[in-house]
GUKOL-440730 format. One record per atom (N, C-alpha, C, O, CB): x, y, z; residue in three letters. Coordinates in steps of 0.1 Angstrom, whole numbers, plus 5000, padded with zeros to 4 digits. Atoms other than C-alpha are relative to their C-alpha. Glycine has a CB too. Example, Ala and Ser with C-alpha at 12.3 -4.5 7.8 and 13.67 -1.06 7.14 Angstrom:
# residues 2
500949885000Ala 512349555078Ala 500950125000Ala 501950125007Ala 499050005012Ala 499149895000Ser 513749895071Ser 499250115008Ser 499750225009Ser 500450054986Ser 
# end
This chain:
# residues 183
499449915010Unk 408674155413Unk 500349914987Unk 500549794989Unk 501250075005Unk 499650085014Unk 409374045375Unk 501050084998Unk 501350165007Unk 499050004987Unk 498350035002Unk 412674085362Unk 499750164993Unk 500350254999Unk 500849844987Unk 500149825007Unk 411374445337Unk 499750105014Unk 500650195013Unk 498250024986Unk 500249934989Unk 410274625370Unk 501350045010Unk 501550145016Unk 499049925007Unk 499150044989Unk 413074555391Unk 501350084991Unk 502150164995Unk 500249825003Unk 498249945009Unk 416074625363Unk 499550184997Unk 500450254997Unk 500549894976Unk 500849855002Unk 413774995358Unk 501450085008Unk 502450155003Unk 498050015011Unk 499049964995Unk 415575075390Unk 501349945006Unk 501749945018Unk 499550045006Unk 498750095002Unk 418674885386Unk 500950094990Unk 501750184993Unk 499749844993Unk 499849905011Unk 419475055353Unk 501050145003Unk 502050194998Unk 498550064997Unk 499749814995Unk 419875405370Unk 500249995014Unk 500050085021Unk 498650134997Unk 499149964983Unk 421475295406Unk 498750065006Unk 499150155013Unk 501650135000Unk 501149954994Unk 417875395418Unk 499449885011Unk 498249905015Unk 498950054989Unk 500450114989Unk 417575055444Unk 499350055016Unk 498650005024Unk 501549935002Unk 500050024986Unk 417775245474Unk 498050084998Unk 497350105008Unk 501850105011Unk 501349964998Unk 414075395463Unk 498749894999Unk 497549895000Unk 499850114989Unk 501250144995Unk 412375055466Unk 500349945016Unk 499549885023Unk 500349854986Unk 499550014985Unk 414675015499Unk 499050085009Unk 498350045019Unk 501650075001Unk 500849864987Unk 412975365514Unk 498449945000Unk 497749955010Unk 500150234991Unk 501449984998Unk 409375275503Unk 499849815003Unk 498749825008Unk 499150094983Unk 500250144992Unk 409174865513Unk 501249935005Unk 502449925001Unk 499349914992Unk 499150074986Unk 410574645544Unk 500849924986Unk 502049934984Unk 499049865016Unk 499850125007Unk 410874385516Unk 499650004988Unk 498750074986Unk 499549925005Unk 500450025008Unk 410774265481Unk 500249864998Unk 501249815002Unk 500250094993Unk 499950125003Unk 409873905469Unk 500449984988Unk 499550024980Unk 499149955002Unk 499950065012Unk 411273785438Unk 499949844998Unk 500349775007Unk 501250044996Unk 499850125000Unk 410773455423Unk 501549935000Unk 502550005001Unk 499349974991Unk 498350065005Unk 413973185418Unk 499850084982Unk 500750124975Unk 500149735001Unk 499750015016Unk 412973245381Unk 500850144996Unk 501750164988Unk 498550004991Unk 499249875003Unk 413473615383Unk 501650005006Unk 502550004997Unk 499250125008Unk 498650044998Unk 416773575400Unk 500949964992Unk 502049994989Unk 500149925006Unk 498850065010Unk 417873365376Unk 500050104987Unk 501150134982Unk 499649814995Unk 499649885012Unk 417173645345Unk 500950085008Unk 501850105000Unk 498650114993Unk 499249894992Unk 419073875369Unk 501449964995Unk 502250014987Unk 499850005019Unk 498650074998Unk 421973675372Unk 500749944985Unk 501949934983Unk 499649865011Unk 498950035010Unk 422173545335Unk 501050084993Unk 500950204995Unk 499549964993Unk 498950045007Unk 425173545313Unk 499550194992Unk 500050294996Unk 500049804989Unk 500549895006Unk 423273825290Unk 499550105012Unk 500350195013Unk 498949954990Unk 499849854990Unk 422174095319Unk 501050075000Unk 501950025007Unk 499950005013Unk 499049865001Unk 424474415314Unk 500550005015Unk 499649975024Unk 499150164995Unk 499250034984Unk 426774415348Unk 499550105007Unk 499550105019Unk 501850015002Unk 500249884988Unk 425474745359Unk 498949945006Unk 498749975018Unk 499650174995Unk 501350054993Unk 421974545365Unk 500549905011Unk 499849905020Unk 499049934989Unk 499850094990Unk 423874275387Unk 501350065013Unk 501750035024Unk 500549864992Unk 499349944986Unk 426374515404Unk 499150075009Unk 499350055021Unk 501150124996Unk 501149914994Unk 423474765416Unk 498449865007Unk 497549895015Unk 499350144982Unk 500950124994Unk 421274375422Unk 501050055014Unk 500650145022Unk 500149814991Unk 499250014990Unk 424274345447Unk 500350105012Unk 500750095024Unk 501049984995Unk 499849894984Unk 424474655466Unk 498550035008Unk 498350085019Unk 500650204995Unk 501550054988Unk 420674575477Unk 500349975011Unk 501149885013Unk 499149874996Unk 499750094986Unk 420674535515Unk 499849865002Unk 498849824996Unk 499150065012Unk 499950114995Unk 421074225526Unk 498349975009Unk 497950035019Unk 501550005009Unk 501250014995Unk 417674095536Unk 498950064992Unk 497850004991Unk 500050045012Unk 500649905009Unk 416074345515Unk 499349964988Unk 498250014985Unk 501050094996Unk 500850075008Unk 415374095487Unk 499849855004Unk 500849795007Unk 500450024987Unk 500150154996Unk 413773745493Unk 499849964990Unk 499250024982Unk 498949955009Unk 500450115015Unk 413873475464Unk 499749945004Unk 500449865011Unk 500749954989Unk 500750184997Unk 411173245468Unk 500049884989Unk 499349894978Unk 498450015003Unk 500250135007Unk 411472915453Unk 498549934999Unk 497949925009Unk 500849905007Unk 501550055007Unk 408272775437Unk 500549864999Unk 501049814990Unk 499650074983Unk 499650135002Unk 408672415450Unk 498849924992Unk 497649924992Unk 500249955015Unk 500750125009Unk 407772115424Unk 498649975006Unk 498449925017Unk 500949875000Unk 501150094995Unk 404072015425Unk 499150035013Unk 498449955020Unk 500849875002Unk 500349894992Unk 402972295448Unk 498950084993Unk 499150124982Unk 501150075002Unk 500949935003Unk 399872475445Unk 500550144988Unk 500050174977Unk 499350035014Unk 499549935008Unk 402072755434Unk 500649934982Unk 500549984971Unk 501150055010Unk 499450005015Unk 403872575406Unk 498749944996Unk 499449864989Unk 501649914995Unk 501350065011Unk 400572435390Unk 499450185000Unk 499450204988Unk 498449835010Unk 500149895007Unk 399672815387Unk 500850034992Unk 500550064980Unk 500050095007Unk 499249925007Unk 402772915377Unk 500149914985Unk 500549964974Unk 501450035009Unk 500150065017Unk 402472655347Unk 498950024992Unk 498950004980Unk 500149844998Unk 501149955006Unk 399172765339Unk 499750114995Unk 498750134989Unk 499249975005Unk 499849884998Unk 399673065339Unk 500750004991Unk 500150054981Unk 500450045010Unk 498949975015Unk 402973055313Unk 499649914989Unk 500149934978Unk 501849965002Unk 500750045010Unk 400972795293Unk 498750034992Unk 498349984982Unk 500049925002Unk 500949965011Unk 398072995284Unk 498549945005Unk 497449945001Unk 500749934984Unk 501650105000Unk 395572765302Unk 499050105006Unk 497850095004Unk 500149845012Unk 501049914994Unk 394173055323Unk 499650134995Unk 499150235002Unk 500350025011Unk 500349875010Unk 393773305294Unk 499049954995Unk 498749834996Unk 501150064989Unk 501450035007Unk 390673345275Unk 500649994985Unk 500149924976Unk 498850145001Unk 499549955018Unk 392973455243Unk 501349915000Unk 501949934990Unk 500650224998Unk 499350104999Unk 395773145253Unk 501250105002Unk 502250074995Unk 500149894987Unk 499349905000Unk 397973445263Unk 501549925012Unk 501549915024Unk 498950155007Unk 498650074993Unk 401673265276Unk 500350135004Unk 500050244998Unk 501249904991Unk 499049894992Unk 403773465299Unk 501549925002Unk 501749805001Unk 499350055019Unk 498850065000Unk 407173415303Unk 500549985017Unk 499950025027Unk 500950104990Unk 500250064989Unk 408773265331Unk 500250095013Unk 499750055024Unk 500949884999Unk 499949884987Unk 409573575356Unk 498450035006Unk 497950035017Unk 500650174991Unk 501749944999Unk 405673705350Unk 499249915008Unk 498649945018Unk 499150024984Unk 500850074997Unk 404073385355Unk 500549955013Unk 499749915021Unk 499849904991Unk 499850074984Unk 405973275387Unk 499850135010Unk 499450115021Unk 501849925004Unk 500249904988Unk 405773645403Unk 498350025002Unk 497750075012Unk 500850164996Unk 501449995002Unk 401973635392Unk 499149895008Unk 498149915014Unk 499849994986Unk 500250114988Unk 401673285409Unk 500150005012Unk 499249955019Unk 500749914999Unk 499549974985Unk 403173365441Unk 499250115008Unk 498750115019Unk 501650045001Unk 501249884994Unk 401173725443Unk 498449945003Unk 497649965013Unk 499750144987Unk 501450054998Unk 397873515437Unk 499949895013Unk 498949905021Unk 499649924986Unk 500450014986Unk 398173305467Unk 500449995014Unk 500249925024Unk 499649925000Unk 499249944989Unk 400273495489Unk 499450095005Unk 499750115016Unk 501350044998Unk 500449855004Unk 397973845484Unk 500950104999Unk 500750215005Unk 499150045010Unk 498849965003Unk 400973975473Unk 499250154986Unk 498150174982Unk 501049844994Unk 500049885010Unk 401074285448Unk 501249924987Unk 502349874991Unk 500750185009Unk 498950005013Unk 402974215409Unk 500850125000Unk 500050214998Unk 499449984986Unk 499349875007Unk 405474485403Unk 500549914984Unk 501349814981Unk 501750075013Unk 499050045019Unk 405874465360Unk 499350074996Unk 498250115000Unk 500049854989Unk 500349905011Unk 405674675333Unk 499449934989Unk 498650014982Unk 501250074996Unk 500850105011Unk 404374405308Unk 499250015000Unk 498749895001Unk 500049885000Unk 501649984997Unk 400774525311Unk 499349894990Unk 498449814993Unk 499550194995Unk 500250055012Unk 400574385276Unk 499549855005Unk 498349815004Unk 501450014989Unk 499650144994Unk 401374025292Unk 499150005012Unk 498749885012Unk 501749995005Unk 499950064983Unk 400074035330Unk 498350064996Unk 497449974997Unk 501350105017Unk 501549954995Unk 396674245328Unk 498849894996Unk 497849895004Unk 499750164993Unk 501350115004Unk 394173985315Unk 500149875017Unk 499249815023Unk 500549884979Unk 499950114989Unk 395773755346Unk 499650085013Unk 498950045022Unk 501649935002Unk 500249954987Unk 395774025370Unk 498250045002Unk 497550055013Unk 501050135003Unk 501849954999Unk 391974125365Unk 499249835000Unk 498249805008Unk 499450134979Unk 500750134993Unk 390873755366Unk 500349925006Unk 499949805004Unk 499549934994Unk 499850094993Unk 392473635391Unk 500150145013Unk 501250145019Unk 501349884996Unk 499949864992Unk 392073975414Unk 501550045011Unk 501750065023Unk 498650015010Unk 499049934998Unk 395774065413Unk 500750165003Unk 500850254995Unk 500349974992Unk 499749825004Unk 397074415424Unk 501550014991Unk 502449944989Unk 500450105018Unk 498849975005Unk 399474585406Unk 500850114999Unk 500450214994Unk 499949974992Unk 499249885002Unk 402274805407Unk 501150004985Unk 501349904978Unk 501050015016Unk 499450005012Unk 404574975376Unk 500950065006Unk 500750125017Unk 499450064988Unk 499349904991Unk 407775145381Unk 499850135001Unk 500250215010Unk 501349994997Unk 500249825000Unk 406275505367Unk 499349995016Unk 500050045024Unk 498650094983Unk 500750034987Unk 403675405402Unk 500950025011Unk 500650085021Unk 499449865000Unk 499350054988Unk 406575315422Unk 500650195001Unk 500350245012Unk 501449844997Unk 499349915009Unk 408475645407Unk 499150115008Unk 499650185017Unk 500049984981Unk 501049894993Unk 405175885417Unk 500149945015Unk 500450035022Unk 498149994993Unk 500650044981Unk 404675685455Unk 501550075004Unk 501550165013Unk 499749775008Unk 498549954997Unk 408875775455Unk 499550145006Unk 499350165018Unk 501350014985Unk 500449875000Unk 407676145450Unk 499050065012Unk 499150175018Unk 499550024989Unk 501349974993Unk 404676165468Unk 500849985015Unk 500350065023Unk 498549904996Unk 500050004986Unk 406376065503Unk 501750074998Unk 502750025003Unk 499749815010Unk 498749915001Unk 409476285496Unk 501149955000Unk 502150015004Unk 500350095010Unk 498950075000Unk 411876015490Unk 501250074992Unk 502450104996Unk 499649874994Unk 499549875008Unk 412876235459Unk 499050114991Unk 497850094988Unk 501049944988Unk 500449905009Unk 412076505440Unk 499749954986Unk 499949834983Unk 501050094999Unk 501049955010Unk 410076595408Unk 501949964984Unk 502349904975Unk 499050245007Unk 498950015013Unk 413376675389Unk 500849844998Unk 500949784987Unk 501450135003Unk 499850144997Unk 414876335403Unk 499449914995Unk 500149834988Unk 499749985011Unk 500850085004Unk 412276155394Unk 500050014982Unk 500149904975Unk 498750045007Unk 499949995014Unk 412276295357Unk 501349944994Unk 501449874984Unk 499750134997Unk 498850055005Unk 415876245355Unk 500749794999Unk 501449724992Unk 500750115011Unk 500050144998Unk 415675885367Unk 498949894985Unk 499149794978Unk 499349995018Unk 500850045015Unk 412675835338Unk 500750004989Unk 500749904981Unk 498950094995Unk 499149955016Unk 415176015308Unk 500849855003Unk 500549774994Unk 501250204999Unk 499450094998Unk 417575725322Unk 499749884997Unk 500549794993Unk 500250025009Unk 500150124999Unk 415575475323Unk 499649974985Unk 500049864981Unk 499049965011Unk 500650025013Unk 413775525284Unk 501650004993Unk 501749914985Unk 498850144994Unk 498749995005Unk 417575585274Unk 500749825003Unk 501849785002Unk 500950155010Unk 499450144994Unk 417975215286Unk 499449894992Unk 499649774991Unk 499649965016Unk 501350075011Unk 415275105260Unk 498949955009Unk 498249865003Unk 500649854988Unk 501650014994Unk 412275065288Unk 499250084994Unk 499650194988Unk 499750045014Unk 500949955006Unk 408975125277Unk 499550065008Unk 499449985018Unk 499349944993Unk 500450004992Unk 407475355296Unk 498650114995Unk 498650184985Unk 501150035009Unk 501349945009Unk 403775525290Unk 500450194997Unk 500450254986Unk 498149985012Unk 499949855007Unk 404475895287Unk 501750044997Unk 502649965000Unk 499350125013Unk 498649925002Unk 407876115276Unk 500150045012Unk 500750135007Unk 500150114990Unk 499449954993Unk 408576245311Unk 498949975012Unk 497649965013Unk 500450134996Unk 501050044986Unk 407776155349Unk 498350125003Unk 497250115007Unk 501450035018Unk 501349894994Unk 405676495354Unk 498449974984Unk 497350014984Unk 501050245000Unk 501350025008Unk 403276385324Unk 499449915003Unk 498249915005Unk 500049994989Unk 500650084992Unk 402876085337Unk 499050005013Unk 497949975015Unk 500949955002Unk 501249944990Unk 401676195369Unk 498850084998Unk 497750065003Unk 500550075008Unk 501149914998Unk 399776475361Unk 498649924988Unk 497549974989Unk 500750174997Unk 500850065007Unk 397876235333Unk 499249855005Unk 498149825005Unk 500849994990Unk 500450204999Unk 398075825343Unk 499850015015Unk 498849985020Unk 501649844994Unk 500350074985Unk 398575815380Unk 499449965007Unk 499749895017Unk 500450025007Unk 501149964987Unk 395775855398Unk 499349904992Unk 499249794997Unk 499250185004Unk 500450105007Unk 394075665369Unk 500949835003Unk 500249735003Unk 500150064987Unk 499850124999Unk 396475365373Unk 500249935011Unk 500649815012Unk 500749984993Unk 500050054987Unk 396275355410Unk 498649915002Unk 498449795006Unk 500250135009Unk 501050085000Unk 392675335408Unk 499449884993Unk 498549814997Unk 499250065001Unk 500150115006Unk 392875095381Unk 500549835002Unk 500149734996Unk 500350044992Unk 499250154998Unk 395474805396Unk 500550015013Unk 501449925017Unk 501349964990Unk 499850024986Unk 395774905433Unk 498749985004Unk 497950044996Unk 500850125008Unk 500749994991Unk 392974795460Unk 500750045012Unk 499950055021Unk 499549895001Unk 499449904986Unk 395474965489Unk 501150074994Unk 501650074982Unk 500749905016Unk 499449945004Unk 397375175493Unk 501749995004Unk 502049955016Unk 499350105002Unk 498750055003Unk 401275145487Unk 500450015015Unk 501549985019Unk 501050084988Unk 
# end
């Protein structure tokens, strides 16, 4: 997970819908540490905290590790065509998915998609996470919209004005565009 994905449902006390739909989520140390800094708004580290216990893993990207020579190449630009840096959440959750076969959860499309398409990354968004919520009846339609108004009211960018346009427009398109399985 990168640090924009994760605060999505943080934001709006919506944790326990990444609880219902996986055992587990991995974060890097890096993301952790944006979580945790000085600047994050308290509702994002009180609603971090009522996460089950076990529920999130922070992996450390030890020194001089296959992983961290991605993850520096990766935030320096060396494995873009266009010298495209990521910042340090993206590039270590992007490192760890590439040779874990891990899935990215981020909204940074802008940032991640040139890495995830040439290095055959999947990827999830929270509107994705938001529709899979829906689709296995975790919540509802209005739920779901109301949790979106919440979350754009938080200053996330998110592709459409409301969850049901989203769906009935992007989803299916951005499943088959950045998933190979299914959630």
């Amino acid at each position: 997970y990168d640090t924009d994905c994760l605060e999505c449902f943080l934001f709006v006390d919506a944790g326990y819908i990444l609880e219902e739909l996986f055992t587990k989520i991995v974060i890097p140390e890096q993301v952790y540490m944006e979580l945790m800094d000085n600047n994050t708004p308290p509702i994002v580290k009180t609603n971090f905290n009522k996460l089950k216990d076990g529920f999130v893993e922070t992996r450390e990207i030890p020194f001089m590790s296959q992983e961290y020579t991605n993850y520096k190449l990766i935030k320096k630009g060396f494995w873009s065509q266009t010298g495209k840096c990521c910042g340090d959440g993206e590039s270590a959750a992007m490192a760890l998915a590439h040779l874990n076969n891990g899935i990215v959860a981020s909204n940074n499309l802008s940032d991640v998609e040139e890495y995830i398409d040439s290095l055959g990354i999947e990827l999830i968004t929270s509107s994705m996470i938001l529709s899979k919520a829906v689709e296995k009846d975790i919540i509802g339609e209005n739920t779901a919209n109301r949790l979106w108004k919440g979350m754009v009211k938080e200053g996330i960018d998110l592709p459409k004005n409301s969850f049901t346009k989203y769906y009935d427009e992007l989803y299916e398109t951005d499943c088959e565009r950045f998933l190979k399985s299914e959630l």
